[in-house]
C-alpha positions in Angstrom: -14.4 -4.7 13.4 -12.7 -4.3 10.0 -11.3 -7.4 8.1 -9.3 -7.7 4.8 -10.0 -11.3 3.7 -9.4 -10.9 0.0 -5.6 -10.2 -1.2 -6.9 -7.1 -2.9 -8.3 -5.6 0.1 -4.9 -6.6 2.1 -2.6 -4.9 -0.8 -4.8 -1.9 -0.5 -4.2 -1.9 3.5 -0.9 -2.8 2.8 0.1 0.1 0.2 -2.1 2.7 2.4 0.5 2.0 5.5 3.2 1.7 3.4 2.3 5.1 1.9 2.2 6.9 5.4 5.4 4.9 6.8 7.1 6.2 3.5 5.8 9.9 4.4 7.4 9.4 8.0 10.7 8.0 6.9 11.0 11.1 4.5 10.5 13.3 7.2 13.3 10.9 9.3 11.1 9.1 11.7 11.6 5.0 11.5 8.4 3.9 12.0 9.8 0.2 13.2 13.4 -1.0 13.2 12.7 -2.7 10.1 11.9 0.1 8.2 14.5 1.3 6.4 14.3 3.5 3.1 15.5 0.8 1.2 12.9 -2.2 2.5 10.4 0.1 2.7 10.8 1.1 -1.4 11.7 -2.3 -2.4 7.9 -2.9 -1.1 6.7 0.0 -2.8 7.9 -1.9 -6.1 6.3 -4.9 -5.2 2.9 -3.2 -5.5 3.5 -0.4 -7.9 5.2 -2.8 -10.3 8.0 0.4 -11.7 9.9 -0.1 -14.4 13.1 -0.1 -12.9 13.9 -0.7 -8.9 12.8 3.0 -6.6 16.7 4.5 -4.9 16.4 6.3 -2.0 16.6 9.6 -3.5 12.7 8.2 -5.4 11.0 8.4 -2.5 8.4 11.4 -3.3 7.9 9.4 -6.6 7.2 5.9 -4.2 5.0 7.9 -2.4 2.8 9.8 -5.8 2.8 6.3 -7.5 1.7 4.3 -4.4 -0.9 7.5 -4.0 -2.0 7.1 -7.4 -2.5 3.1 -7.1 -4.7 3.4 -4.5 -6.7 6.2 -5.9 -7.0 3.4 -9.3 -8.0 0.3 -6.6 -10.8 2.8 -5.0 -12.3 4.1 -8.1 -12.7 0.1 -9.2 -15.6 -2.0 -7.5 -14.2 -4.4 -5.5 -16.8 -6.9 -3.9 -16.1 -7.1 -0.3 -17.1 -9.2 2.3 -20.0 -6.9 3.5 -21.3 -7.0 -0.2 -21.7 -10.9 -0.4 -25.1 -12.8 0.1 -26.2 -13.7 3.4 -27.5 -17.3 3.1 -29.7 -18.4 6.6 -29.5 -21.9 7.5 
């Protein structure tokens, strides 16, 4: 089974789903009822950190910056769970 304890390893689940429920909504699927374009970018900004606030017409740019974020948070080491010491006692 596969947890995300750290906060960095729940962002990175976090922005991978929110990169493939941005994908469906673009294509007009709703993934939930919650998701709407506009929740679902205002989350986008949250991680992505933009410059100004994503519109509903920057979705494909929402999508290519939450695409390249995760490609940044893969290339960096991030010590996980499985990498940590196993102490016996």
């Amino acid at each position: 089974m596969t947890s995300f304890v750290t906060p960095d390893e729940q962002n990175y689940y976090r922005a991978a789903a929110l990169k493939a429920g941005l994908k469906l909504l673009k294509a007009g699927i709703k993934p939930n009822r919650k998701w709407t374009k506009t929740n679902a970018l205002a989350a986008a900004g949250e991680i992505t950190k933009p410059p100004r606030a994503y519109r509903k017409v920057d979705i494909d740019l929402a999508i290519a910056d939450l695409d390249h974020w995760l490609k940044q948070r893969q290339a960096s080491p991030v010590i996980g769970v499985q990498d940590l010491p196993v102490v016996n006692g």
